[in-house]
Backbone as JSON Lines, residues from 0, in Angstrom:
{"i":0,"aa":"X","n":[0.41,8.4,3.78],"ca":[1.25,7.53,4.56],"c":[1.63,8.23,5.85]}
{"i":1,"aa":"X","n":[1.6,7.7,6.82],"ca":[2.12,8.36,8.01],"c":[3.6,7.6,8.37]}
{"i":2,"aa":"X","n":[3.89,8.94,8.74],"ca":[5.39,8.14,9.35],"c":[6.26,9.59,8.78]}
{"i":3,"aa":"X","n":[7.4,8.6,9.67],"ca":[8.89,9.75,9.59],"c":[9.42,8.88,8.52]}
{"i":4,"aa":"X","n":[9.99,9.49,7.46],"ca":[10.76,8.81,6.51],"c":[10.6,8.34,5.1]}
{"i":5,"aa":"X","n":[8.67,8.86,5.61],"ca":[8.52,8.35,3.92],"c":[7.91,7.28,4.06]}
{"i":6,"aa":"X","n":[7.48,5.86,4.94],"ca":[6.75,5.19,5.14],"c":[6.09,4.92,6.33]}
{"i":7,"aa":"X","n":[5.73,3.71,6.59],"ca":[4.42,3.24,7.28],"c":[4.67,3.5,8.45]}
{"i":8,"aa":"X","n":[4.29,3.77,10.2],"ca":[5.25,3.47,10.92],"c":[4.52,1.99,11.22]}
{"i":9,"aa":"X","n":[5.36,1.43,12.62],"ca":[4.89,-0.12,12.66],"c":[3.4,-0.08,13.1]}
{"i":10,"aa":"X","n":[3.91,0.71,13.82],"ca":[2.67,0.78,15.21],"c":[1.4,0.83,14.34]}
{"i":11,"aa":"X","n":[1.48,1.23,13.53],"ca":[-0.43,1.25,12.24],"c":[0.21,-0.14,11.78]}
{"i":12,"aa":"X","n":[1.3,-0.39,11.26],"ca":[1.15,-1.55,10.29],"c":[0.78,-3.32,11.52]}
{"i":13,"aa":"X","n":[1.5,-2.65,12.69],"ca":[0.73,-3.83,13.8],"c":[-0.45,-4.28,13.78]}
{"i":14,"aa":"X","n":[-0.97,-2.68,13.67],"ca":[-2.48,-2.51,14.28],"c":[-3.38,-2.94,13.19]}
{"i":15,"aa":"X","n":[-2.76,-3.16,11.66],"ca":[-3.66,-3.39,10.44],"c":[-3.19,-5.11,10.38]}
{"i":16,"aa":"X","n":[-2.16,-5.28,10.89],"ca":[-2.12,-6.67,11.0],"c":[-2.89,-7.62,11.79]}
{"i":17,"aa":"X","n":[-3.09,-7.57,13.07],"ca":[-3.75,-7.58,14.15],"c":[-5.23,-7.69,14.03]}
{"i":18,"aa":"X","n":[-5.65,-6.31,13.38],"ca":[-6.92,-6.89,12.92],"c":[-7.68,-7.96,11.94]}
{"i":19,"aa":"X","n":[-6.55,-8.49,11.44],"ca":[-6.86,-9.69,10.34],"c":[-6.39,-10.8,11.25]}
{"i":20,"aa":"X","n":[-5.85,-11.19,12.44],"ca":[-5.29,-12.38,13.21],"c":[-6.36,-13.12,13.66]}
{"i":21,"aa":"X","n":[-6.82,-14.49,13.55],"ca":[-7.72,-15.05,14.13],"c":[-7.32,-15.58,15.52]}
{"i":22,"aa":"X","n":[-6.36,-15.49,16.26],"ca":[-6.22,-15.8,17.29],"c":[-5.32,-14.47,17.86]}
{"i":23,"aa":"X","n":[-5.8,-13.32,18.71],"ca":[-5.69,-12.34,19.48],"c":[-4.09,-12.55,19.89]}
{"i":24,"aa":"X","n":[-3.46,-13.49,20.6],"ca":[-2.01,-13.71,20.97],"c":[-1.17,-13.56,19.93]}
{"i":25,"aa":"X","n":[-1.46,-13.96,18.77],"ca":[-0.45,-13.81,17.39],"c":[0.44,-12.33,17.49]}
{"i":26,"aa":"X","n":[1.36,-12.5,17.98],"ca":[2.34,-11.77,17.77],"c":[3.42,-11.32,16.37]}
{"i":27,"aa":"X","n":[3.92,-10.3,16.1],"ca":[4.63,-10.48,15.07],"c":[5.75,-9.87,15.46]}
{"i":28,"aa":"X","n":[7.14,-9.93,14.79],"ca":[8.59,-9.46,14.92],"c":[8.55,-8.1,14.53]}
{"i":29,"aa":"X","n":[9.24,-7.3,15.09],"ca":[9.86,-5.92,14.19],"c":[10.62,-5.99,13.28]}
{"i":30,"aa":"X","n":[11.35,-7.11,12.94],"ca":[11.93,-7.49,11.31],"c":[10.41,-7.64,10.35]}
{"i":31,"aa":"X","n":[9.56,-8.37,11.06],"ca":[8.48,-8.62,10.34],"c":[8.0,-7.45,9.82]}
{"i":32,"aa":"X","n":[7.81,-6.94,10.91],"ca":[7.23,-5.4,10.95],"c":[7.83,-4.14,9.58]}
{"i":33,"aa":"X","n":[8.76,-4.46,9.9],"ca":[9.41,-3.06,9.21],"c":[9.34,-3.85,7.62]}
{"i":34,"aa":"X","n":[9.27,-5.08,7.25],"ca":[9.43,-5.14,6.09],"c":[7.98,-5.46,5.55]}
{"i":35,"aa":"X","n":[6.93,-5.59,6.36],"ca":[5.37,-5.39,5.91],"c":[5.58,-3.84,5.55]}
{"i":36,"aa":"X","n":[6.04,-2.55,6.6],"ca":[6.16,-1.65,6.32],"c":[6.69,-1.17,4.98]}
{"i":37,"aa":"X","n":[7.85,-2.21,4.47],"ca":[8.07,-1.47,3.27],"c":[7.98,-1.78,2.34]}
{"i":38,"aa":"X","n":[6.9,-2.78,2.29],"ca":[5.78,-3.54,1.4],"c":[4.7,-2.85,0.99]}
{"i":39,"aa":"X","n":[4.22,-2.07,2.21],"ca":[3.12,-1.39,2.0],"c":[3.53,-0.26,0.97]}
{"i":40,"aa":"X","n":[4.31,0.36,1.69],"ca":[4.96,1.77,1.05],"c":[5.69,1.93,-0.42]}
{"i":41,"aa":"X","n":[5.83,0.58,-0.86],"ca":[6.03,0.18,-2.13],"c":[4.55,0.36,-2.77]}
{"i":42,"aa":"X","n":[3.68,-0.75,-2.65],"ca":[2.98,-1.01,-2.98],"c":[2.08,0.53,-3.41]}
{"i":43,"aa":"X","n":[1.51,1.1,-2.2],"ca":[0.99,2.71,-2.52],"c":[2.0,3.51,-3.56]}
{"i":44,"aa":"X","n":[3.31,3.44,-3.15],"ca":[3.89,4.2,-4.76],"c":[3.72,3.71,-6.09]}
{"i":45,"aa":"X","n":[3.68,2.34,-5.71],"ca":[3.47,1.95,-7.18],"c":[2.01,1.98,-7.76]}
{"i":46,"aa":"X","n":[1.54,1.8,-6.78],"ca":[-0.12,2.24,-7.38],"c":[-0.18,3.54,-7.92]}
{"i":47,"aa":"X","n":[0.14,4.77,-7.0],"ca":[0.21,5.74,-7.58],"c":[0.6,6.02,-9.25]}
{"i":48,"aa":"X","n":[1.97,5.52,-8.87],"ca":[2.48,5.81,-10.3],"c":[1.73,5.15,-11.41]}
{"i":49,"aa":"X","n":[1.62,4.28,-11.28],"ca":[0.22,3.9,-12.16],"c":[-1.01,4.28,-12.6]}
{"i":50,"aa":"X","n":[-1.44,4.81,-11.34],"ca":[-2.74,5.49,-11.36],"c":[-2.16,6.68,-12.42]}
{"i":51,"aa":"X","n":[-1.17,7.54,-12.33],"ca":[-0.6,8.93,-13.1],"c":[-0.67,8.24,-14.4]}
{"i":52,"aa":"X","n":[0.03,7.14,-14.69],"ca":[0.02,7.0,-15.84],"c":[-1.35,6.88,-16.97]}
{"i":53,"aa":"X","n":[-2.04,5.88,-16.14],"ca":[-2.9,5.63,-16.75],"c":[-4.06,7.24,-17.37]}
{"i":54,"aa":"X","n":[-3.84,7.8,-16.42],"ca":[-5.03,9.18,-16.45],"c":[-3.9,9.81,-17.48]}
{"i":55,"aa":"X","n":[-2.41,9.74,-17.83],"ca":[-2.26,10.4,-19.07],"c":[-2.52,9.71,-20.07]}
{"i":56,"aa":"X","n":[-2.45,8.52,-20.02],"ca":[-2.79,7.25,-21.37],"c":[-4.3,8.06,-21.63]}
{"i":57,"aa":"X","n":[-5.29,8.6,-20.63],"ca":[-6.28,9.32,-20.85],"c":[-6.78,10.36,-21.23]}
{"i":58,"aa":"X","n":[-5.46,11.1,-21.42],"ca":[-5.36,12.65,-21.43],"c":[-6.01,13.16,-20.5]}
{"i":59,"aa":"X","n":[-5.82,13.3,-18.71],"ca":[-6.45,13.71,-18.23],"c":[-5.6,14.71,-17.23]}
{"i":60,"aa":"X","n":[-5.58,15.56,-16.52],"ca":[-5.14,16.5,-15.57],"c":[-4.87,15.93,-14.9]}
{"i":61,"aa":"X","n":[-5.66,15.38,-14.01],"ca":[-5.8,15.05,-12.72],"c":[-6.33,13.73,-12.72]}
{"i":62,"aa":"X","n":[-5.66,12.53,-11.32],"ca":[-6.11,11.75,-11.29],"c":[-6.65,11.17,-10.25]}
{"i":63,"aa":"X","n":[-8.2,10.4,-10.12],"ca":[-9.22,9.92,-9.34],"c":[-9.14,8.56,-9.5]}
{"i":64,"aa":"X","n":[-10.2,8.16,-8.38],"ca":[-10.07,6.86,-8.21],"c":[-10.67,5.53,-9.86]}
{"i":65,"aa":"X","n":[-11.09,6.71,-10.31],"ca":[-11.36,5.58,-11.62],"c":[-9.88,4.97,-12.2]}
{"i":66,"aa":"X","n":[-8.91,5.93,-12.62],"ca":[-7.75,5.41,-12.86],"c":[-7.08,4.53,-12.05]}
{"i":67,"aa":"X","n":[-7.42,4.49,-10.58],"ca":[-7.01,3.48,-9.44],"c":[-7.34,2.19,-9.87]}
{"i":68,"aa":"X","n":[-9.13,2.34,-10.33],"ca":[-9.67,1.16,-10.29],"c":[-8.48,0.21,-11.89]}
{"i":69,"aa":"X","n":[-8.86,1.01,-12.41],"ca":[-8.28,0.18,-14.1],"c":[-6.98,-0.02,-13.56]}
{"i":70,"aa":"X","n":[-5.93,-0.11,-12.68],"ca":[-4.9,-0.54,-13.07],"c":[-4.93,-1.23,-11.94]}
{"i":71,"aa":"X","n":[-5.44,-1.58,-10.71],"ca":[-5.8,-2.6,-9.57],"c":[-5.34,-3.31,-10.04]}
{"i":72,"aa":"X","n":[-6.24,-4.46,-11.05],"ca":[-5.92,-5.57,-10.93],"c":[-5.16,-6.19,-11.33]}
{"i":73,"aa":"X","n":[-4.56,-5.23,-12.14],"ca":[-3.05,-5.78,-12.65],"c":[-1.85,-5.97,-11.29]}
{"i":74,"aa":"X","n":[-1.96,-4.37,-10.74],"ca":[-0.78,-4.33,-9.38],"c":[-1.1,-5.64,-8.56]}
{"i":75,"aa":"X","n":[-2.6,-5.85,-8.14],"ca":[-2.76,-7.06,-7.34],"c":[-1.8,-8.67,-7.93]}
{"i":76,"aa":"X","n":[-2.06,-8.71,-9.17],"ca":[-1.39,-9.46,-9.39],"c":[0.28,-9.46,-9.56]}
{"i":77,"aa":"X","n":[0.86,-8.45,-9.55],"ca":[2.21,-8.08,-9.61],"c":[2.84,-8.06,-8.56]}
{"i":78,"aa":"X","n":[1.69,-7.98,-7.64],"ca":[2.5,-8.31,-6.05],"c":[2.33,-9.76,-5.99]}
């Protein structure tokens, strides 16, 4: 995550917005902003923590993107 504070700053979360806009003028708010920001920054912790869990449900050390994958599609739907 980049940023001061522990999450996103806007200026990436603009720039990841922006690239999904079908019309270039689409503007968004800095209320908007900051709370996509702490959407995102939710979202990556909670994946994480998930991902940990699952690789101990595995007995494993360390955890890779396989444990990412198995608990995806649950988080997708939890958001």
């Amino acid at each position: 995550m980049e940023a001061t504070g522990g999450g996103f700053r806007k200026e990436l979360v603009s720039k990841l917005l922006q690239m999904h806009f079908t019309d270039s003028k689409t503007k968004v708010s800095g209320d908007a902003l900051r709370l996509m920001a702490e959407l995102l920054t939710i979202f990556v912790v909670e994946a994480a923590i998930r991902s940990v869990r699952q690789a101990q449900a595995e007995d494993l050390a360390l955890v890779d993107v396989d444990q990412l994958e198995k608990v995806l599609p649950q988080l997708l739907l939890d958001f």
